[in-house]
The first five atom37 places (N, CA, C, CB, O) and aatype in JSON, in Angstrom:
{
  "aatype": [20, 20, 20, 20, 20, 20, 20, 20, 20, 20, 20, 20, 20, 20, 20, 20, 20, 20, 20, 20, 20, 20, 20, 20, 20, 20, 20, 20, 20, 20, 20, 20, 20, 20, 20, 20, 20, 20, 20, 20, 20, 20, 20, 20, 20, 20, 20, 20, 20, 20, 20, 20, 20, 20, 20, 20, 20, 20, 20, 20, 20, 20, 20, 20, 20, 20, 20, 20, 20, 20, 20, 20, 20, 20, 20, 20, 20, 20, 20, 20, 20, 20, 20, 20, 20, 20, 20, 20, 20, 20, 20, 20, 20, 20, 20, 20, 20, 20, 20],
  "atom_mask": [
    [1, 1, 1, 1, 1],
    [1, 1, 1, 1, 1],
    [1, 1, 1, 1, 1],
    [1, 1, 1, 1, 1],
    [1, 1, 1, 1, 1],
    [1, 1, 1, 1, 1],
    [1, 1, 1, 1, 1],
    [1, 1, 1, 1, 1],
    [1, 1, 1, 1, 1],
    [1, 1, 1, 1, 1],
    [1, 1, 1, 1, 1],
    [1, 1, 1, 1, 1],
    [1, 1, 1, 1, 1],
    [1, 1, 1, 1, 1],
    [1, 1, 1, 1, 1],
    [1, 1, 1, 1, 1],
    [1, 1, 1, 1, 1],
    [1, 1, 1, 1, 1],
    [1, 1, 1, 1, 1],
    [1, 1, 1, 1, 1],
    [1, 1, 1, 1, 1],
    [1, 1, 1, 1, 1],
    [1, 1, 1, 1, 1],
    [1, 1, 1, 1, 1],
    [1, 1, 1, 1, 1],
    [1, 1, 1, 1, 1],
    [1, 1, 1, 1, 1],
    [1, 1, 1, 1, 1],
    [1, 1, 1, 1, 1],
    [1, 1, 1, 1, 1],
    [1, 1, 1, 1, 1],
    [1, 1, 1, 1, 1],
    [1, 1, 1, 1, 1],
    [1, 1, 1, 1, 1],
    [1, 1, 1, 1, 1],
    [1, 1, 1, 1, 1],
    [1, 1, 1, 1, 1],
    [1, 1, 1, 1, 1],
    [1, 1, 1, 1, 1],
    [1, 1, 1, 1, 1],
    [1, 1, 1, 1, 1],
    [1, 1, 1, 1, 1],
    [1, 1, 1, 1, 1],
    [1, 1, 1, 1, 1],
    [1, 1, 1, 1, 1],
    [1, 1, 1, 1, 1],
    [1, 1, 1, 1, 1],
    [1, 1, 1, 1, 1],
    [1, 1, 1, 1, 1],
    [1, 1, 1, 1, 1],
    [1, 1, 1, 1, 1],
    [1, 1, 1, 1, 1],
    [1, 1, 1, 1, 1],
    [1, 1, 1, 1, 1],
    [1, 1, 1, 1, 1],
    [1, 1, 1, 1, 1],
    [1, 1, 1, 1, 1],
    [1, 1, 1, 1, 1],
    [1, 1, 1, 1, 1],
    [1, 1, 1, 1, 1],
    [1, 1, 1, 1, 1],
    [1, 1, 1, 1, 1],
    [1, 1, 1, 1, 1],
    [1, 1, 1, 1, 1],
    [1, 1, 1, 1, 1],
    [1, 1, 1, 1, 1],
    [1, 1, 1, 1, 1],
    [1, 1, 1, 1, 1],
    [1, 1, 1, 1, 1],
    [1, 1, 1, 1, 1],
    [1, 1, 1, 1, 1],
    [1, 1, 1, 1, 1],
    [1, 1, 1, 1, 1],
    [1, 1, 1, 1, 1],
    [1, 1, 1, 1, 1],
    [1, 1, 1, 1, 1],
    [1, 1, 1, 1, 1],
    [1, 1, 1, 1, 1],
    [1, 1, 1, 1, 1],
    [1, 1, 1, 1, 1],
    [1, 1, 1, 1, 1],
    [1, 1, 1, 1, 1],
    [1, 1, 1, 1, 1],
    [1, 1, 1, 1, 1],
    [1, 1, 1, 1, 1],
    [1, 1, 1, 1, 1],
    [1, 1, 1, 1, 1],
    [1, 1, 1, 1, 1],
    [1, 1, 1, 1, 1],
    [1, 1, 1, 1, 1],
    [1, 1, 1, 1, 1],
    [1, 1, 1, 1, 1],
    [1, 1, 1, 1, 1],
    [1, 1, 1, 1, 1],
    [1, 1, 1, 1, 1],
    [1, 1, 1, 1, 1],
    [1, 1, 1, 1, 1],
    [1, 1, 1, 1, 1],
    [1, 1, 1, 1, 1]
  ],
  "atom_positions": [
    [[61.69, -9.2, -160.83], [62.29, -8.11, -161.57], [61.2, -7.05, -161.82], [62.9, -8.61, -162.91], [60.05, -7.46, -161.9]],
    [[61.41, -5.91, -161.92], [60.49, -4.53, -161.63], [60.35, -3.95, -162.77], [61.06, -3.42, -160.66], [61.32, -3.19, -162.83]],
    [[59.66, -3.82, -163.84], [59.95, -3.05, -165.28], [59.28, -1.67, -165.14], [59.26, -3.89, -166.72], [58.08, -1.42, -165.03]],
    [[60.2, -0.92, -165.15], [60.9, 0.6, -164.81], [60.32, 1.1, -166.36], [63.07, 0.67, -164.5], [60.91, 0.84, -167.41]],
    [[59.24, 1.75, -166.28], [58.44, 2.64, -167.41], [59.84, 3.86, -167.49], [56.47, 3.44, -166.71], [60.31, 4.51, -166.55]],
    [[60.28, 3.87, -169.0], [61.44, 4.96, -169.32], [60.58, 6.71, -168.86], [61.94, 4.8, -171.48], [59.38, 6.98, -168.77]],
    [[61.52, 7.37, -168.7], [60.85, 8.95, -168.22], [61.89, 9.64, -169.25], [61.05, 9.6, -166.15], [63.05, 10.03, -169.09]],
    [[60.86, 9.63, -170.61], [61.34, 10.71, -171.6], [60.8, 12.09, -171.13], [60.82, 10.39, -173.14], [59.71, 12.5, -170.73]],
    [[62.11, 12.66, -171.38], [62.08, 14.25, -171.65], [62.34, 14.89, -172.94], [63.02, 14.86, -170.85], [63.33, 14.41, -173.49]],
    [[61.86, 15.65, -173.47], [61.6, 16.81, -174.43], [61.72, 18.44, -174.37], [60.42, 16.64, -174.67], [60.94, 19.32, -174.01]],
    [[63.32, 18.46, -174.99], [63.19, 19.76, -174.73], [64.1, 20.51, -175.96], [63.68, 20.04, -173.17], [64.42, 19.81, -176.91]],
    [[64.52, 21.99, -175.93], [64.88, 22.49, -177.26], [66.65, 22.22, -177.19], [64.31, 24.31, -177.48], [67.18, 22.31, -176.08]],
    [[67.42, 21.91, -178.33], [68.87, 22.53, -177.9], [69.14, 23.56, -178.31], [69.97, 21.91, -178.2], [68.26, 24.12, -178.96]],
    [[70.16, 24.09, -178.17], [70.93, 25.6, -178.88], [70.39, 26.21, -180.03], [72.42, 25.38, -179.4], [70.36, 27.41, -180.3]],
    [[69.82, 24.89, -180.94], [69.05, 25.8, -182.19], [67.7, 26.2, -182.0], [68.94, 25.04, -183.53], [67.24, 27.13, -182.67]],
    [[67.08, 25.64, -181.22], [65.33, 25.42, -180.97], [64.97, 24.42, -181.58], [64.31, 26.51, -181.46], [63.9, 24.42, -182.2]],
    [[66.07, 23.01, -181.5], [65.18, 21.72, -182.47], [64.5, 20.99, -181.2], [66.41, 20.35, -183.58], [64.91, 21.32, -180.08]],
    [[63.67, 20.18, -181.3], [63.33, 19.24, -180.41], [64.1, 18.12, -180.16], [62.28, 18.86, -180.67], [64.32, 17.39, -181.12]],
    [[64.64, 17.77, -178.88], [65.27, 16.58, -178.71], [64.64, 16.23, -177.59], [66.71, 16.58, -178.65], [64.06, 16.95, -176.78]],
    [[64.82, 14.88, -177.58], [64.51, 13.48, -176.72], [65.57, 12.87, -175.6], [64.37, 12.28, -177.8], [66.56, 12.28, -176.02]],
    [[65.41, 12.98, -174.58], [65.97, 12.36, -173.47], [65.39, 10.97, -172.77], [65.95, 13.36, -172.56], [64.18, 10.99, -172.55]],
    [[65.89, 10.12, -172.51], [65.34, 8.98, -171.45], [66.37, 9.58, -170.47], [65.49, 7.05, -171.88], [67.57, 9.71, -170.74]],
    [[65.72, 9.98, -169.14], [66.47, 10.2, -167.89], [66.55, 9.04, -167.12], [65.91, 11.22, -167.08], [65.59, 8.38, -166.72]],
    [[67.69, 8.82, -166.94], [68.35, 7.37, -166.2], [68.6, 7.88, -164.57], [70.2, 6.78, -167.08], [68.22, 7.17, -163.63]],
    [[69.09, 8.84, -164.41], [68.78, 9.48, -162.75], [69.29, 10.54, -162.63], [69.3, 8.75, -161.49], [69.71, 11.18, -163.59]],
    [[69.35, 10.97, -161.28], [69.27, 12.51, -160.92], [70.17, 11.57, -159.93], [67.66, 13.65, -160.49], [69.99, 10.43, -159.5]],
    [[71.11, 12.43, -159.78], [72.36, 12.35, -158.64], [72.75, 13.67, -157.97], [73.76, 11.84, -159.34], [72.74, 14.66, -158.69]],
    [[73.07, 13.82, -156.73], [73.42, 15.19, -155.8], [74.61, 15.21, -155.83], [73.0, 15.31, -154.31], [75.14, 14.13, -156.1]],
    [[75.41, 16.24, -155.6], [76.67, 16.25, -155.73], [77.02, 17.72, -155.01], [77.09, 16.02, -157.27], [76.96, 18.7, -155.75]],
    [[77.23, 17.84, -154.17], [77.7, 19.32, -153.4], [76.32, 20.01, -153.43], [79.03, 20.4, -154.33], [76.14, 21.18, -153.78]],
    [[75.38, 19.14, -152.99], [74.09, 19.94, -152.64], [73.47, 20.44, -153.74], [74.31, 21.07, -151.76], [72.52, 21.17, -153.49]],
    [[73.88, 20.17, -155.58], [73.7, 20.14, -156.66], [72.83, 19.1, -157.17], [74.72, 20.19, -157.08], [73.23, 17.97, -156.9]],
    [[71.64, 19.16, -157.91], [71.22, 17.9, -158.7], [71.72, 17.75, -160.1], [69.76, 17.83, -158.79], [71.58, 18.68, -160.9]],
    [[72.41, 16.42, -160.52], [72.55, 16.51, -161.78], [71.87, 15.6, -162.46], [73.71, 16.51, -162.09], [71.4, 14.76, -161.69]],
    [[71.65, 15.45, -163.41], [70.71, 14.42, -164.04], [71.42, 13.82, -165.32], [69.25, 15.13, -164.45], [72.17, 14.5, -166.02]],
    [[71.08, 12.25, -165.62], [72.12, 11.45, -166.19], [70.86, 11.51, -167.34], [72.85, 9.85, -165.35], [69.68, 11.44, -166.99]],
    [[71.26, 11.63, -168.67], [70.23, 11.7, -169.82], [70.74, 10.68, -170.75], [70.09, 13.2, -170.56], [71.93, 10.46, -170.56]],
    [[70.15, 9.89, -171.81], [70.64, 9.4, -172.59], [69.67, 9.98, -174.21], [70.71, 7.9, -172.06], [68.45, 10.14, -174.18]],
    [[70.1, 10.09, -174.84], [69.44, 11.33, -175.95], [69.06, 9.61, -176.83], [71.02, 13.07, -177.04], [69.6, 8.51, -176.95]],
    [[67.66, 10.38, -177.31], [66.38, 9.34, -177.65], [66.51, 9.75, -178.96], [64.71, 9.52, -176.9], [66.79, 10.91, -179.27]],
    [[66.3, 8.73, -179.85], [66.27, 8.89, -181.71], [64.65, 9.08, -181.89], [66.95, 7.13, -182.82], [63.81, 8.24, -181.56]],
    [[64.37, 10.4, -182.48], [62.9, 10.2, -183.22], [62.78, 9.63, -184.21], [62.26, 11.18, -183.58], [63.76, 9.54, -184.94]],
    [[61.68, 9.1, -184.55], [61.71, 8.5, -185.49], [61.11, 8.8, -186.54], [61.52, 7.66, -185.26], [60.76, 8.05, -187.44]],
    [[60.98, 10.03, -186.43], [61.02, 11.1, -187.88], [62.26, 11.41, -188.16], [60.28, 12.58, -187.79], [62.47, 11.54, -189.36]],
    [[63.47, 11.63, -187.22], [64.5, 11.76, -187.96], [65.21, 11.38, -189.1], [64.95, 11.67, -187.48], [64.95, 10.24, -189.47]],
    [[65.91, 11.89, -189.66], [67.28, 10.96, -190.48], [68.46, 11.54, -190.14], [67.32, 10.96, -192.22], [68.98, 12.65, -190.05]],
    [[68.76, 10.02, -189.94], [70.53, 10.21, -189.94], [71.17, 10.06, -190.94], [71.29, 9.36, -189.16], [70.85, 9.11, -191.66]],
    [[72.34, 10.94, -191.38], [73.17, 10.52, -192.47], [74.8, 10.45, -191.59], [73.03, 11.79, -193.93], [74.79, 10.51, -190.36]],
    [[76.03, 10.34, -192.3], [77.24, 10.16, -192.09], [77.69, 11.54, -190.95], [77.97, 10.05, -193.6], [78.64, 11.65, -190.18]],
    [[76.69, 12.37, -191.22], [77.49, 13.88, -190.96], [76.3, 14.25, -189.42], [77.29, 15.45, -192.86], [76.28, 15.16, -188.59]],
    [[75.69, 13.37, -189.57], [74.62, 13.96, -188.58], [75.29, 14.22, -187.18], [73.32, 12.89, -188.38], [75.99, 13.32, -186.71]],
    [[75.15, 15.18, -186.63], [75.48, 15.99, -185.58], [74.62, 16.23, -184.19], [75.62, 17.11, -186.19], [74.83, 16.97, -183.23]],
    [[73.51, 15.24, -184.51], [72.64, 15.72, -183.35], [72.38, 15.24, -181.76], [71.52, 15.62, -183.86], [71.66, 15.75, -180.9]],
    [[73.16, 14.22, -181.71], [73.71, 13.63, -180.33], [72.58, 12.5, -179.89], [73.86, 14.96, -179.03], [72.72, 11.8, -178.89]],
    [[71.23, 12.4, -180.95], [70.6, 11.72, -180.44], [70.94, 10.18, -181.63], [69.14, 12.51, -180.21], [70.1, 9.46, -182.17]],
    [[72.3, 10.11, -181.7], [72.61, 9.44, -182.82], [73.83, 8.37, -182.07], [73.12, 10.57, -184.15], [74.33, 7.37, -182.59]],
    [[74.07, 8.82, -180.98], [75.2, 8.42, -179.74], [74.47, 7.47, -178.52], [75.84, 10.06, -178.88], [73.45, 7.78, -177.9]],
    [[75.09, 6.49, -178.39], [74.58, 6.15, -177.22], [75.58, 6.54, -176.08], [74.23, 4.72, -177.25], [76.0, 5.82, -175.18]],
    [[75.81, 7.68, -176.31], [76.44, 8.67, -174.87], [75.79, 9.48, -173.79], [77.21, 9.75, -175.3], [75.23, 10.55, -174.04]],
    [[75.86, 8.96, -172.6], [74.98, 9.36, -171.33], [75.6, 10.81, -171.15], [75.17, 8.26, -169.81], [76.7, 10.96, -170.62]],
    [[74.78, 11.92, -171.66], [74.93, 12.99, -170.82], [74.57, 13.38, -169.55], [74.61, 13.68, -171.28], [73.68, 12.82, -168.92]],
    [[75.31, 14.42, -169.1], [75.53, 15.01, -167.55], [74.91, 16.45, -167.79], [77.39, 15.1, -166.94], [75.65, 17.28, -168.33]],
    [[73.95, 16.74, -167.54], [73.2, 17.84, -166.96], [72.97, 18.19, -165.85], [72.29, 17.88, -167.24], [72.5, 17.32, -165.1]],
    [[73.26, 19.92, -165.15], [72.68, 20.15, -164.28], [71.78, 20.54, -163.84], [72.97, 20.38, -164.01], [71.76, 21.67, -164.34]],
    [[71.03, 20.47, -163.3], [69.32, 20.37, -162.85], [69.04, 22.05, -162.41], [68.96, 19.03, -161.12], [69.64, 22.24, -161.35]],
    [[68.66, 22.74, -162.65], [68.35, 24.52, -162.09], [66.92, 24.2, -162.04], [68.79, 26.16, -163.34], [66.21, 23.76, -162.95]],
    [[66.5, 24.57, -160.42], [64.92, 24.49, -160.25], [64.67, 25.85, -160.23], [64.28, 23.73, -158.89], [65.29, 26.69, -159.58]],
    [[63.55, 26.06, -161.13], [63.0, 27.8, -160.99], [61.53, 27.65, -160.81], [63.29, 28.93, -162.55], [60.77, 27.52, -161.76]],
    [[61.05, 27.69, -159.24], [59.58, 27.58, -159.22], [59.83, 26.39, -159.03], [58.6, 27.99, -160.36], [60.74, 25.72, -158.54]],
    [[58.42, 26.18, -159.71], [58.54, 23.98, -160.08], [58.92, 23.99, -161.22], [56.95, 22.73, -160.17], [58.34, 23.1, -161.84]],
    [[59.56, 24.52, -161.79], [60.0, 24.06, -163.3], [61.47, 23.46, -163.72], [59.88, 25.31, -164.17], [62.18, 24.46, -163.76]],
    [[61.95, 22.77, -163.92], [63.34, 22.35, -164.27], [63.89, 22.73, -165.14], [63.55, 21.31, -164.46], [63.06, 22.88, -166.04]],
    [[64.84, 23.02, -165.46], [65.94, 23.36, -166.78], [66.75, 22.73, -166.56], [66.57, 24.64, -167.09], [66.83, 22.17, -165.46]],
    [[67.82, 22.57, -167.69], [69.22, 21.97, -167.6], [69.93, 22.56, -168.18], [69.45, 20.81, -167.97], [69.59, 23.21, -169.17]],
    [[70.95, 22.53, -167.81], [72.63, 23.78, -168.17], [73.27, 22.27, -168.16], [73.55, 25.45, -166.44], [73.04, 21.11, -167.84]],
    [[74.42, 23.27, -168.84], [75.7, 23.09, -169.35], [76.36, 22.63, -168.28], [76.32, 24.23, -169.95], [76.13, 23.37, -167.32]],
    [[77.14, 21.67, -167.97], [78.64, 21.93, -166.96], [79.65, 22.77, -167.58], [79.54, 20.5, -166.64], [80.59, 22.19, -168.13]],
    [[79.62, 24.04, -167.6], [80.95, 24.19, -168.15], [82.24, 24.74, -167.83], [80.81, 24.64, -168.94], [83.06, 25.41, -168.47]],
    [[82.17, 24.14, -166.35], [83.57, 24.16, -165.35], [84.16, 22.87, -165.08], [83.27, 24.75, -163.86], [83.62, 22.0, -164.39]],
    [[85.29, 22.75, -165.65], [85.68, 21.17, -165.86], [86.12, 20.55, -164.62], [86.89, 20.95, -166.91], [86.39, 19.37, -164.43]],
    [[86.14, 21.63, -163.71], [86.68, 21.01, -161.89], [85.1, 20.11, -161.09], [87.16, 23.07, -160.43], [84.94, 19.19, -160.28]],
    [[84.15, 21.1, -161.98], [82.55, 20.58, -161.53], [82.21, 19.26, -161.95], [81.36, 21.47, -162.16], [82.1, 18.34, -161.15]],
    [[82.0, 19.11, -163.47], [82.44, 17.73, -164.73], [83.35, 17.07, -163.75], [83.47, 18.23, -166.55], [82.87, 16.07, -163.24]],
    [[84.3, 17.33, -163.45], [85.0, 16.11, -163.05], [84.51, 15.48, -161.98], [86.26, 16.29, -162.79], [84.01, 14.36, -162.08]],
    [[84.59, 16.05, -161.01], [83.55, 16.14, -159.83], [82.08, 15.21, -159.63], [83.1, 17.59, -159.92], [81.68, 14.49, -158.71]],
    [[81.67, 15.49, -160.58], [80.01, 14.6, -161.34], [80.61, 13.28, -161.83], [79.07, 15.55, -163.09], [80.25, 12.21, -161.36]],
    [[81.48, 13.39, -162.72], [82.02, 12.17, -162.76], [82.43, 11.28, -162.38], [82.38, 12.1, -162.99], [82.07, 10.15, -162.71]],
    [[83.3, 11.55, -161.58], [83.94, 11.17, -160.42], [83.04, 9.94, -159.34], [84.21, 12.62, -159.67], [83.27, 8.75, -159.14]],
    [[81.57, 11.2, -158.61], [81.56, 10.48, -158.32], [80.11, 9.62, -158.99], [81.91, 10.78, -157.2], [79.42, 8.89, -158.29]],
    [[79.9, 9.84, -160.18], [78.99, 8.93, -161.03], [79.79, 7.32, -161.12], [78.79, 9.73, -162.74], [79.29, 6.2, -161.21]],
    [[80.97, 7.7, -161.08], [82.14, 6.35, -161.36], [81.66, 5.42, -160.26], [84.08, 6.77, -161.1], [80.89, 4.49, -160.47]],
    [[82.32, 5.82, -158.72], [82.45, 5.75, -157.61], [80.97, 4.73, -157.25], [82.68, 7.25, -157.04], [81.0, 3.59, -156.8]],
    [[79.71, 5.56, -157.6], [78.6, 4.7, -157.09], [78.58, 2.97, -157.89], [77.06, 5.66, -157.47], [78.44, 1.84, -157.44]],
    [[78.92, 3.79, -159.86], [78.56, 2.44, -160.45], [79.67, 1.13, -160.28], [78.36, 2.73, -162.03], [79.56, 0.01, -160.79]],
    [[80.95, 1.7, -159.22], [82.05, 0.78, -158.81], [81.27, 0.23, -157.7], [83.56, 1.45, -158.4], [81.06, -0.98, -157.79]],
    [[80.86, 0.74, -156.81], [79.76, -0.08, -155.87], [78.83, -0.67, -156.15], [79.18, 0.48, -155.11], [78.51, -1.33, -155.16]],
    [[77.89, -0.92, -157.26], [77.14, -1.55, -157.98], [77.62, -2.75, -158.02], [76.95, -1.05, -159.06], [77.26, -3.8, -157.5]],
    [[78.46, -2.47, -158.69], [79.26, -3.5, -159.8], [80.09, -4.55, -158.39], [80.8, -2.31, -161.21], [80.62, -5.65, -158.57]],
    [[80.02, -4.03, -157.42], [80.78, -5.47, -156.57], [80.08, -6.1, -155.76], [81.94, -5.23, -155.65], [80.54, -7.08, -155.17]]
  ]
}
């Protein structure tokens, strides 16, 4: 068995806070990279009942990868024919896994 060192990322959201990613993979999709994130708890944070910050979810986000230079960014999907699409076939591989 191979123990796979996590590849945290750090970067701002919509407000300019710092958030935490463990990137689980980068998948192609129509000649597109998207990248599968799972949002990392600091541990300076606090959470309360109302907390809103996604790093409070163990929900795998879908980002798309924009290379500028060598530098990476990540956007939004926010064409739901694209989202589905990523999904789709994110499903598709982990159904081949799985048999």
């Amino acid at each position: 068995m191979t123990n796979e060192k996590e590849q945290l990322i750090e970067t701002l959201d919509e407000q300019g806070n710092k958030v935490k990613f463990e990137l689980l993979d980068v998948v192609t999709v129509d000649d597109k990279e998207y990248a599968l994130l799972l949002p990392k708890s600091d541990e300076e944070h606090k959470h309360d009942d109302e907390c809103e910050c996604g790093c409070c979810d163990d929900e795998v986000l879908v980002m798309r990868l924009k290379k500028d230079g060598e530098e990476y960014s990540f956007e939004q999907i926010e064409d739901d024919a694209e989202f589905d699409k990523v999904a789709q076939y994110i499903e598709e591989v982990e159904d081949e896994i799985d048999e």
